[in-house]
C-alpha positions in Angstrom: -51.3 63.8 105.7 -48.2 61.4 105.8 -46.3 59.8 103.5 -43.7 56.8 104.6 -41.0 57.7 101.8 -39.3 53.8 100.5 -42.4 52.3 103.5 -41.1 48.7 102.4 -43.3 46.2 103.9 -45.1 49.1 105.9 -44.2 48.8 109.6 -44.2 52.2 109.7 -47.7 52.9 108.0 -48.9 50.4 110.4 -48.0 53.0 112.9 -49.2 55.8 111.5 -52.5 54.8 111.2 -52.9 54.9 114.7 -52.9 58.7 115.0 -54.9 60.9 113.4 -53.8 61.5 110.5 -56.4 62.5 107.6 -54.2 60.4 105.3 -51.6 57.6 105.5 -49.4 56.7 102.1 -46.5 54.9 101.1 -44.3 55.0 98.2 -42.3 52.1 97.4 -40.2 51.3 94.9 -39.9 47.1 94.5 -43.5 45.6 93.4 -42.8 42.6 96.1 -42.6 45.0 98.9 -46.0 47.0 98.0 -47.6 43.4 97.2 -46.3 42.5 100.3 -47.2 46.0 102.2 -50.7 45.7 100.4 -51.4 42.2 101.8 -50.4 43.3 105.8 -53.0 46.1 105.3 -55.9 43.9 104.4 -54.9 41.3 107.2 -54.8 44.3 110.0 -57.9 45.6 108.3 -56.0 48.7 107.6 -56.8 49.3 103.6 -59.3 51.6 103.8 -57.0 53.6 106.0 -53.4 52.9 104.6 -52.5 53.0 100.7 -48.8 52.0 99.5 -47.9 53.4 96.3 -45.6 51.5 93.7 -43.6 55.0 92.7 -39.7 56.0 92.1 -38.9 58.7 94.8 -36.8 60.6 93.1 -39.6 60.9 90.0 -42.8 60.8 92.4 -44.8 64.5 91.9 -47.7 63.9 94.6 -45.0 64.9 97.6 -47.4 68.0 97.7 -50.4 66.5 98.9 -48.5 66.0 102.4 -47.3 67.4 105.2 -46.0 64.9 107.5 -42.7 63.0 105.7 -41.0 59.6 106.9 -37.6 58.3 106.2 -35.3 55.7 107.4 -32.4 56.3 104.8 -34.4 54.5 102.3 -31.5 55.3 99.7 -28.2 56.6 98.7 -27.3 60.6 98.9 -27.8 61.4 95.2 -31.8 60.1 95.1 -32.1 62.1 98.4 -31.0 65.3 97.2 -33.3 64.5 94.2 -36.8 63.9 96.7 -35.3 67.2 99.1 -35.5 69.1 96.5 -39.1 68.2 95.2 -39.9 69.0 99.7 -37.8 72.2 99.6 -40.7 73.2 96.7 -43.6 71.9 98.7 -42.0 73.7 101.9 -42.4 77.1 100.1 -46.3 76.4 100.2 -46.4 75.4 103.3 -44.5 74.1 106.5 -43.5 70.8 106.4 -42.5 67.9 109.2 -39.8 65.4 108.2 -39.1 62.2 110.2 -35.4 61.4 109.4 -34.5 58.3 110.9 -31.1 57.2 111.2 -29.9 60.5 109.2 -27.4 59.4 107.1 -27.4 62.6 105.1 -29.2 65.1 107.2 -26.6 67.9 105.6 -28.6 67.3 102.2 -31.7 68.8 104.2 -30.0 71.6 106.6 -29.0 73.7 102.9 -32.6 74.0 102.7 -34.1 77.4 103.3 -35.9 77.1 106.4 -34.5 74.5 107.6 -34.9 73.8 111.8 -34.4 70.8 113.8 -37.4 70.6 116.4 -35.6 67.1 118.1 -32.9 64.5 117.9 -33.6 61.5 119.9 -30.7 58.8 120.0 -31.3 54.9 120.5 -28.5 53.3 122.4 -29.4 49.8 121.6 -28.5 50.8 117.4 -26.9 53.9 117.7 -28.6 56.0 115.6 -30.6 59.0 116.0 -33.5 60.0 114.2 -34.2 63.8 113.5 -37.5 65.8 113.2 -37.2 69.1 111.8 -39.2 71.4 109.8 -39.3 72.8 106.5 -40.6 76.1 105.4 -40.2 80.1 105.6 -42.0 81.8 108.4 -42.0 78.4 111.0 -44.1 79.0 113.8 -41.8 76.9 116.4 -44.4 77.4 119.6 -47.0 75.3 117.4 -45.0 72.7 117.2 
């Protein structure tokens, strides 16, 4: 189950539909944007498959219904620490993945418990790197 945390218009969702994922969600702060996300899904003939959810981060409490989590620095350090805190409380359920893309403020996520980066990839053209680590006691890294 993934969850596209501040998806915007939902380029990303877009993308994530294309795996198999058993669910694909957004949450999106600004009403335009999840008008706007809503109306690319129905063009692509994605809404059965893709939802995008008007909801604050910080105050959102369905972060346990996923496993797989998406950001591109959607916001500032202090509403960060606020959503890793509600994924450091999922992670003691169960294993989590975390797409961090261009990681701002990856040092809010490494005081985590369980905490383990499984791969930083760089892009030269921006020059930013995006990070996928896990969260969770016990990780299993050869299943990854």
């Amino acid at each position: 189950r993934f969850l596209d945390i501040g998806c915007g218009k939902g380029v990303v969702l877009r993308e994530a539909a294309r795996y198999p994922f058993v669910q694909v969600d957004g949450i999106e702060l600004q009403a335009e944007l999840v008008h706007t996300a809503c109306q690319n899904f129905r063009i692509l003939h994605l809404s059965g498959r893709v939802r995008c959810i008007q909801a604050d981060a910080a105050e959102f409490s369905g972060y346990d219904h996923y496993d797989t989590f998406f950001l591109f620095n959607p916001f500032g350090e202090e509403i960060l620490c606020r959503v890793a805190e509600k994924l450091a409380a999922c992670a003691q359920q169960k294993p989590l993945t975390v797409i961090y893309h261009n990681p701002r403020y990856l040092h809010v996520f490494e005081r985590i418990e369980g905490f383990l980066i499984l791969r930083r990839l760089h892009d030269p053209a921006k020059d930013y790197d995006t990070c996928i680590f896990r969260l969770g006691k016990g990780l299993d890294v050869t299943n990854s």
